[in-house]
Structure formats: C-alpha cells, structure tokens
C-alpha positions as a Python dict, from the first residue, in 0.01 Angstrom:
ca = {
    (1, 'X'): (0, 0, 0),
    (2, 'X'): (206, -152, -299),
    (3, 'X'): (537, -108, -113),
    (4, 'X'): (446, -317, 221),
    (5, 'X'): (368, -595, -64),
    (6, 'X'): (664, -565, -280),
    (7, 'X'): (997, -727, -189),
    (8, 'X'): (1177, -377, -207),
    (9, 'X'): (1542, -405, -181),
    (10, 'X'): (1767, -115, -154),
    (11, 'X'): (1724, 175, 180),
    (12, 'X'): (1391, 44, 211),
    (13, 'X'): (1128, 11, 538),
    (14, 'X'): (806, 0, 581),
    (15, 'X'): (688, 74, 928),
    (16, 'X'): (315, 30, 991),
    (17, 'X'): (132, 146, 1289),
    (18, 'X'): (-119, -49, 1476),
    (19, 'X'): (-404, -13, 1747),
    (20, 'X'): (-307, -137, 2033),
    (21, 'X'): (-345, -459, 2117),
    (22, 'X'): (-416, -553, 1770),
    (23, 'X'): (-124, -861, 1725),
    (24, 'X'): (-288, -1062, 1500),
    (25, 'X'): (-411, -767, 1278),
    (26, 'X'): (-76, -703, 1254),
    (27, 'X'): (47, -1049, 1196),
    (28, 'X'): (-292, -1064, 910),
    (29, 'X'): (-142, -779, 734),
    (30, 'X'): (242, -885, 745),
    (31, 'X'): (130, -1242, 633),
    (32, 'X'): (-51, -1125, 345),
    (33, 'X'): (190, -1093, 91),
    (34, 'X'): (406, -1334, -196),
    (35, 'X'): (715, -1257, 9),
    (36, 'X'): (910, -1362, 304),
    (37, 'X'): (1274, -1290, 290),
    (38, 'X'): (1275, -1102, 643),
    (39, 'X'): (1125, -849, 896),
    (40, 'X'): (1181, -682, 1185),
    (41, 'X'): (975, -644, 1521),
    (42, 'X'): (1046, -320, 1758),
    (43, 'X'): (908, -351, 2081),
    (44, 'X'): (945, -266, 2467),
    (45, 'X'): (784, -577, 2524),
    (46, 'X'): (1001, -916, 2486),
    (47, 'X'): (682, -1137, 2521),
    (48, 'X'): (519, -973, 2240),
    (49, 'X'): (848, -997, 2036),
    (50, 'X'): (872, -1376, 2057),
    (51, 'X'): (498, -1447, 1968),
    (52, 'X'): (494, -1226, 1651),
    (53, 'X'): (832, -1364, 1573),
    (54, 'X'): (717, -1715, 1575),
    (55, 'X'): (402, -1613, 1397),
    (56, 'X'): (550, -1443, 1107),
    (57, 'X'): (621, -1602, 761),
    (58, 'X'): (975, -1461, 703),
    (59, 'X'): (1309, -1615, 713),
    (60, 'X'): (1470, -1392, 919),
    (61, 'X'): (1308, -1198, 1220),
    (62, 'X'): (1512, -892, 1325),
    (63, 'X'): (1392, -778, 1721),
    (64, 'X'): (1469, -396, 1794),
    (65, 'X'): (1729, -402, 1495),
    (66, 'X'): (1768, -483, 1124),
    (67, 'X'): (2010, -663, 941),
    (68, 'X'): (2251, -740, 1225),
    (69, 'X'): (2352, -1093, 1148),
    (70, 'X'): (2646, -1352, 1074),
    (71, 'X'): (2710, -1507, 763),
    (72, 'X'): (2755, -1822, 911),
    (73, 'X'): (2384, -1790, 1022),
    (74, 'X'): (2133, -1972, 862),
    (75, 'X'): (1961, -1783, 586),
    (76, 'X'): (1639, -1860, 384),
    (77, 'X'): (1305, -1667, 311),
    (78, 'X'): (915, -1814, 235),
    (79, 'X'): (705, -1823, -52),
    (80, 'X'): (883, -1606, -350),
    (81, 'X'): (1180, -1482, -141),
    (82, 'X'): (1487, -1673, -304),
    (83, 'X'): (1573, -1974, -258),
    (84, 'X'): (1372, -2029, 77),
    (85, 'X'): (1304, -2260, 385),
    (86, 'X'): (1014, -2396, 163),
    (87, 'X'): (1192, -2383, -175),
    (88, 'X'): (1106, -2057, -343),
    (89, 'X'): (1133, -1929, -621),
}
C-alpha cells in the first residue's frame, strides 16, 4: 500500500499483520521502502523484539510504544529520512 511506503508524518500508523512465524517477511516488507526515520515493534515476546529491532533499517526502534524518547537521545533516520545515520537526504 502507498502509505506503508510513504514517510507520513502527522497521526499516522501503519500496522501490518503477519503469519506467524513469518520475521523476515516482515522485516522484507518493512525494509522495502526509501525511508527510515523510525518504527515500532509490539510484541509479547522480548527475543523477537531485539532481533527485528536489530534487523530493521530505521533510526529509531520503538518496542511496545511509540515516540517515548529524550531529546538528549541520539536521533537519526536511513536512506531519505533527514539528515540520517548514513547521511540522507
């Protein structure tokens, strides 16, 4: 769908469901976009929450929240998300 490849700012979230067991489906389709700025993992399982965490291409990596941070925390997305760990746009 266009919006879970957009970089959507405002009241915005995606949530896509997945088969079970299907991580690195998952990880295929969150990967697949110009964008990187952050995401979010919601899970019962901590194990799983570290792996996908590590796997995705985002600069920030919310687990079982969103947009709880500190703005003394280090802050940067990937590919065309701002001014990012690898020097975005």
């Amino acid at each position: 769908m266009y919006i879970a490849q957009e970089e959507s700012f405002g009241p915005v979230m995606v949530i896509s469901k997945f088969k079970n067991g299907d991580v690195d489906g998952v990880l295929r389709r969150a990967n697949a976009t110009e964008y990187g700025l952050a995401s979010g993992v919601f899970t019962r399982d901590i194990n799983k929450a570290l792996y996908i965490s590590e796997k995705l291409e985002a600069g920030t990596v919310f687990i079982n929240t969103y947009n709880k941070t500190d703005v003394a925390a280090p802050f940067g997305g990937f590919k065309l998300s701002g001014f990012g760990k690898d020097l975005g746009k």
